[in-house]
N, C-alpha and C positions, 0 to 999 in steps of 0.2 A: 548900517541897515542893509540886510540883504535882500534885493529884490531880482524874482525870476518869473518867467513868464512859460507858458506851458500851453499845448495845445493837445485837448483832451477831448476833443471832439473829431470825428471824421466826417458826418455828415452835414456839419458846418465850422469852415476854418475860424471864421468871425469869433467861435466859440472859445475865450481861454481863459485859462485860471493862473490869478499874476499874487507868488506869493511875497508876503511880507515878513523879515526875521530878525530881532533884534542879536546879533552873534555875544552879544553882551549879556545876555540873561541865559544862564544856564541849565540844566536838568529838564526831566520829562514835561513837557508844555500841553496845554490845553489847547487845540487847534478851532478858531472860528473861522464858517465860508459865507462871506457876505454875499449877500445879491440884493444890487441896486435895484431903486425903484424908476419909473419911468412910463407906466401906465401900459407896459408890456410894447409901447412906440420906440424906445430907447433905454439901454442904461445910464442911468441919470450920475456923471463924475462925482456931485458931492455926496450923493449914497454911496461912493464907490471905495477910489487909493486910501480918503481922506480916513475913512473911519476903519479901513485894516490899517493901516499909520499908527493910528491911534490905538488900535487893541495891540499890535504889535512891541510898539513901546510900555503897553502895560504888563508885557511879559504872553502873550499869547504867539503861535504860527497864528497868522492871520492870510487869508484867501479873500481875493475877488475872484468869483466867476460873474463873468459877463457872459452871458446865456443870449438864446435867440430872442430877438425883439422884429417887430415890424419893420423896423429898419437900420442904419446904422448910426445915423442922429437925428436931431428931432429937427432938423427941415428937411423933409419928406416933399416938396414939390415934384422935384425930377426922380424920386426913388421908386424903385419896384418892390411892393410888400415881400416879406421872408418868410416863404410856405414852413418855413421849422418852427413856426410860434405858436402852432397847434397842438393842442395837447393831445400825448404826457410826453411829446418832443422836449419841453423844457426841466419837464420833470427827471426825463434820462439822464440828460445834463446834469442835473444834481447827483446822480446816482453813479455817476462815471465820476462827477467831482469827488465827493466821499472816499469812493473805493480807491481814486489815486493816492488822497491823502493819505487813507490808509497804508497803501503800499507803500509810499514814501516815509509810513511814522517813526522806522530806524533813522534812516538816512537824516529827518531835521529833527528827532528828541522830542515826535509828538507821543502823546500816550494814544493809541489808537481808540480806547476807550473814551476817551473827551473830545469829542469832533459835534461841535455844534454848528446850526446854521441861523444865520441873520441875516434878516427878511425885514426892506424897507418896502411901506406902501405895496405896489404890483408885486415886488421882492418876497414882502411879507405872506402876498397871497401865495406866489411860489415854494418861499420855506413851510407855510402852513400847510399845504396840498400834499405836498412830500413827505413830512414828519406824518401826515395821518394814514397812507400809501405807499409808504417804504418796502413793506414786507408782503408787498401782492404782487399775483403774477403780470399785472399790467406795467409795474416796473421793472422786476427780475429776470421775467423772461425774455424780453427784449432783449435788455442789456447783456444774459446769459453770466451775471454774478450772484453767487449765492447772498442771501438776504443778508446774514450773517457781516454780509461786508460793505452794504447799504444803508445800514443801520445809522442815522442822527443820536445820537446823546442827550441834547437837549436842542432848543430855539429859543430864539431872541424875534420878536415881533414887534413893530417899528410901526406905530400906525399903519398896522396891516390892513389889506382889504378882505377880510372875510369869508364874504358876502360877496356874489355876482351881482345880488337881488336890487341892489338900492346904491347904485352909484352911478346913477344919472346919464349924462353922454357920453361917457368915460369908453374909450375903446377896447376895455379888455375882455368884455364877451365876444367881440369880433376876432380875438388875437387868439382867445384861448377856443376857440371851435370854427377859425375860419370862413368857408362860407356856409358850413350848414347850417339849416334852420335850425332854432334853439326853443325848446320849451322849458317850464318852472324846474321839471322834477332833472332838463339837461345842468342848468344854471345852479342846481340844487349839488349837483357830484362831482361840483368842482369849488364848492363854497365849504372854506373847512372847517367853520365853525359845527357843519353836520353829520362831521365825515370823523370827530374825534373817537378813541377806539382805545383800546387796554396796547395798543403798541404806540401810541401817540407819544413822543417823549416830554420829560419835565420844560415846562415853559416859562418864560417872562413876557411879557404886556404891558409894554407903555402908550400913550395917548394923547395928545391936546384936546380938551375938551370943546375948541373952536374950530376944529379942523372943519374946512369947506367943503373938501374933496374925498374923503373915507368918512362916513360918520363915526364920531367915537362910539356909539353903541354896537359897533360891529364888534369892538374891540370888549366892549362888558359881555355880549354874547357869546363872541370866541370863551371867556373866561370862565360864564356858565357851563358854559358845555365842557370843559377841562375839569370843572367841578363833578358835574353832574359823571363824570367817568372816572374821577377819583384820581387824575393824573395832577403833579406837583405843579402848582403855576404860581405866578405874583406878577399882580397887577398893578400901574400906574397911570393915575389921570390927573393932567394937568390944565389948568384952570385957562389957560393962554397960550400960543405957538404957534397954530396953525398947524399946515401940510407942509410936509418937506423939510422939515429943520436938521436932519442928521445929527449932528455931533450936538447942535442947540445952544452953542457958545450961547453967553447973556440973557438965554431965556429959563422959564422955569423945569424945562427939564433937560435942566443941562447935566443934570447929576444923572443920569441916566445909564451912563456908561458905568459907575461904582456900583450902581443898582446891580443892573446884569450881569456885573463880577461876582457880587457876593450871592447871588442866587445860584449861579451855577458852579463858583466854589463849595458850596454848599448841597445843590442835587445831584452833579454831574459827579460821580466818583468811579 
């Protein structure tokens, strides 16, 4: 297994995308960029190596980007918050991560056409924000790369969060707009369940139906609204799990990873 690490950020080094390659599986690959979840405090490890591991052995280039979080792990006593977790800081992130892949899709056998992102929890609200913002000038022209090479293929959403609206104490309105004041309609254009658009790519949506910490209805809403715009999606909700299960060994959506193969075998071409 080939593992390399890569710093694809300048505005913060903390920033890097560590990929994973089985040299044993051959021809044009499908490339996923996971982004851990972590409530925008931390990237959270078992959202992280564990599940490019995993997609990598199923035959994908698989990516972790570790994007900017409040801090660099989650005991924060003596830490200084990280001004780059205000948006669309983390969303550049993703768009610098894409375009390297791309650049890189000779060199590891990716098709540059099949570059998805997966998005746990904060992650998910991440890939979801992005995938509906790709092709605006609030992420292109920063970055100064044509859209063309910004572009996601599809998403994978991991008990994603949504929604700003309805998750409780949860620090990621703080993370995602710092210290300004925030009203409905600020919480509103960064929640991407409202934000879906004729460039939003084909998706997948899984869920535990018991989750404490994201409500699953975030997750039936995102799907409406994928609908109601006519974009390819498949949904899963599971009866049990909880928050945070990743990979979901022994529980019931442990199939989850077969799922999001055959969905995106299937819409990513």
């Amino acid at each position: 297994m080939r593992k390399e690490i890569y710093r694809i950020w300048a505005d913060d080094p903390r920033v890097t995308l560590t990929l994973f390659l089985d040299g044993e599986k051959r021809g044009a690959k499908s490339a996923v960029i996971v982004l851990p979840g972590g409530g925008y405090v931390a990237n959270a490890d078992g959202e992280a190596d564990p599940i490019a591991l995993h997609f990598a052995q199923m035959g994908y280039a698989a990516f972790v980007l570790r994007y900017s979080t409040l801090y660099d792990g989650f005991e924060v006593t003596d830490c200084e918050e990280n001004p780059h977790t205000k948006f669309p800081e983390p969303m550049l992130e993703v768009g610098a991560a894409i375009s390297f892949v791309r650049d890189c899709s000779s060199e590891l056998g990716i098709d540059p056409g099949k570059i998805t992102l997966m998005g746990f929890s904060a992650g998910g609200h991440l890939a979801a924000n992005y995938a509906n913002k790709w092709n605006t000038e609030a992420i292109g022209k920063p970055l100064g790369i044509p859209a063309k090479k910004l572009k996601p293929n599809g998403s994978v959403l991991c008990y994603a969060a949504t929604s700003l609206l309805s998750l409780g104490d949860s620090r990621m309105p703080e993370a995602v707009f710092g210290t300004d004041s925030v009203r409905e309609e600020g919480l509103k254009s960064y929640s991407a369940q409202f934000g879906v658009n004729a460039d939003t790519p084909p998706t997948f949506l899984w869920h535990a139906k018991d989750d404490d910490d994201v409500p699953v209805q975030q997750t039936i809403d995102m799907a409406k609204a994928l609908a109601d715009k006519g974009i390819a999606y498949e949904m899963h909700l599971f009866e049990t799990g909880g928050h945070a299960t990743a990979l979901s060994v022994g529980l019931p959506a442990e199939a989850w990873k077969d799922m999001a193969d055959r969905f995106l075998l299937k819409n990513i071409k």
